[in-house]
N, C-alpha and C positions, 0 to 999 in steps of 0.2 A: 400156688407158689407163695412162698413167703414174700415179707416184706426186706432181707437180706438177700435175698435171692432178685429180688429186685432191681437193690440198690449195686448191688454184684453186676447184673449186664445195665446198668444206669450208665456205671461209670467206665464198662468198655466201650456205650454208645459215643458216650464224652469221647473217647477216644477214637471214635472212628471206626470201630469193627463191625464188618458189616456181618458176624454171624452172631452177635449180640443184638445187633437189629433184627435180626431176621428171627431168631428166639422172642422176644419181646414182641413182634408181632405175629410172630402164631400164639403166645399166650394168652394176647387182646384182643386179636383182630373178631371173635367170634362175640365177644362179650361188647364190643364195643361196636359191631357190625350192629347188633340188635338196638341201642343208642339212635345207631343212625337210621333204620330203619323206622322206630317213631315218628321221627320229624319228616322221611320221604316219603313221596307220591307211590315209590313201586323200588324191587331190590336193584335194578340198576343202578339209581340215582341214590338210593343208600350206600353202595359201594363207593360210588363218586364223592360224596360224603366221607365215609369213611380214609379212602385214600390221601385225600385232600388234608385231613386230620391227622394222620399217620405222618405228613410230608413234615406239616407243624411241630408234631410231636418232638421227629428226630432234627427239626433245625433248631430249636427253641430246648434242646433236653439240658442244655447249661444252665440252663435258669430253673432246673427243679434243684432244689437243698436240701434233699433229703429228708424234711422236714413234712407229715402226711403220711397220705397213705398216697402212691405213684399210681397205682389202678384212678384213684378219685384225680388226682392232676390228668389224667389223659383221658378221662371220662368230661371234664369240665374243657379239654379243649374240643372233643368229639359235639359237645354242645355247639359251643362257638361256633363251631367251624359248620354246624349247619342252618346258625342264624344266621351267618354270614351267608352260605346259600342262597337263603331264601330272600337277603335282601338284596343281595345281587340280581339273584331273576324276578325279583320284583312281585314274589308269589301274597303278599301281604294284601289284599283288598282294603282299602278304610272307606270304600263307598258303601258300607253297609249302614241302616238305618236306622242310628242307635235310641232314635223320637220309642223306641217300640219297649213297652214295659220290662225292666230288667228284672228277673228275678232275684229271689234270694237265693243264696247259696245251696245248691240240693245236695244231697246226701252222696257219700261214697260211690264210684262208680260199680266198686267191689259185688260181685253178688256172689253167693256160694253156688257151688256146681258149675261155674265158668271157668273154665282153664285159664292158664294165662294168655296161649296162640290166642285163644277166642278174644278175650280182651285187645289185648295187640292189633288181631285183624280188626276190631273195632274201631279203635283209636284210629287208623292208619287210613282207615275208609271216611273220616271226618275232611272236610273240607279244611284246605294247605293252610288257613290263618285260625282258622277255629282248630288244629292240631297240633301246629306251633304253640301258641298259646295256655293251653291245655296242657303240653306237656310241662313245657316252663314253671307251670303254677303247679299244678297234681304230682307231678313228679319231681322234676328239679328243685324245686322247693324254691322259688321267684317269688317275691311279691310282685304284687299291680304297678304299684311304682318303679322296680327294678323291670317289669316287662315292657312297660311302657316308654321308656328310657332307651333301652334296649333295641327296641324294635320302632322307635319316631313315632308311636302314636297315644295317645289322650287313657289315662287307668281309666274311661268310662268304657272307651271301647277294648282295650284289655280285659273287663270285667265282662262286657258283655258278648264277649266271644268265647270266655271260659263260660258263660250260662248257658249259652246257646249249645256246645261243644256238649256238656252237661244233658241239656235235654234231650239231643240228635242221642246219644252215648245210652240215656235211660228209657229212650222211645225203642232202640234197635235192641235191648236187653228186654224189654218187654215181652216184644217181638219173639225173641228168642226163648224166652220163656213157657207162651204159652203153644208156641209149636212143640215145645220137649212136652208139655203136658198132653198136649192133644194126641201125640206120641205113645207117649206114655198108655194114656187111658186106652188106646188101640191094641196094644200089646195085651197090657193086665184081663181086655175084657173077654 
């Protein structure tokens, strides 16, 4: 969908139409379903997410100016609205034991021959503050200071929940790895 095409049911939502609502949420809701499913435990609770975000979208849609791209506005409140989640139910631990050697920064989660679902189901299989965090940083493009802000706790333990997220992320692709080779080498032989 274009960006006039957008701003086209933008300003029927302004106005109240509810099948300009309902257009701009089948456009989003798939794209923006998968947003919220990152940050949740399981697809229920991303729908909940997601709805919750949607409700925002259309009470607050005066306050977009046209100005952007409107996918990236309703993708940045899809965010929110699951930070907000999660510090509503209080899924954030900070009793984690940050005395324990941080790493450096590891490499790209990225490996070739991983799909994206595979990635995803990875990410999503991370523990609720180690996948919060991780997303904020690797994908939203957050720094430590802005997560840490964000979220009431300390950029040490920001940092050290993206390392950790990080190694869980490069332990489970290991993992997966050398089951495809061992695979592999059963097939070929």
């Amino acid at each position: 969908m274009t960006q006039s095409r957008y701003l086209e049911l933008v300003e029927g939502c302004k106005n109240g139409d509810r099948q300009c609502q309902e257009q701009l949420y089948k456009k989003l809701s798939s794209k923006m379903y998968g947003v919220c499913l990152r940050y949740a435990r399981d697809g229920f609770e991303a729908e909940d997410i997601l709805q919750n975000g949607f409700i925002k979208v259309f009470s607050k849609i005066n306050y977009f100016n046209g100005v952007g791209s409107f996918e990236g506005w309703v993708r940045k409140i899809m965010v929110n609205t699951a930070i907000e989640h999660y510090r509503r139910n209080k899924y954030i631990s900070c009793s984690i034991d940050i005395s324990e050697n941080v790493n450096a920064y590891s490499s790209a989660v990225y490996q070739e021959g991983l799909e994206a679902k595979d990635i995803l189901r990875l990410i999503t299989s991370l523990p609720a503050s180690y996948r919060l965090v991780f997303n904020m940083f690797a994908i939203e493009g957050y720094s430590h200071q802005e997560i840490a802000k964000e979220l009431g706790i300390s950029e040490i333990l920001s940092r050290t929940q993206l390392s950790r997220a990080r190694g869980i992320l490069k332990e489970k692709i290991s993992s997966l790895e050398s089951r495809s080779s061992k695979y592999l080498s059963l097939v070929t032989a």
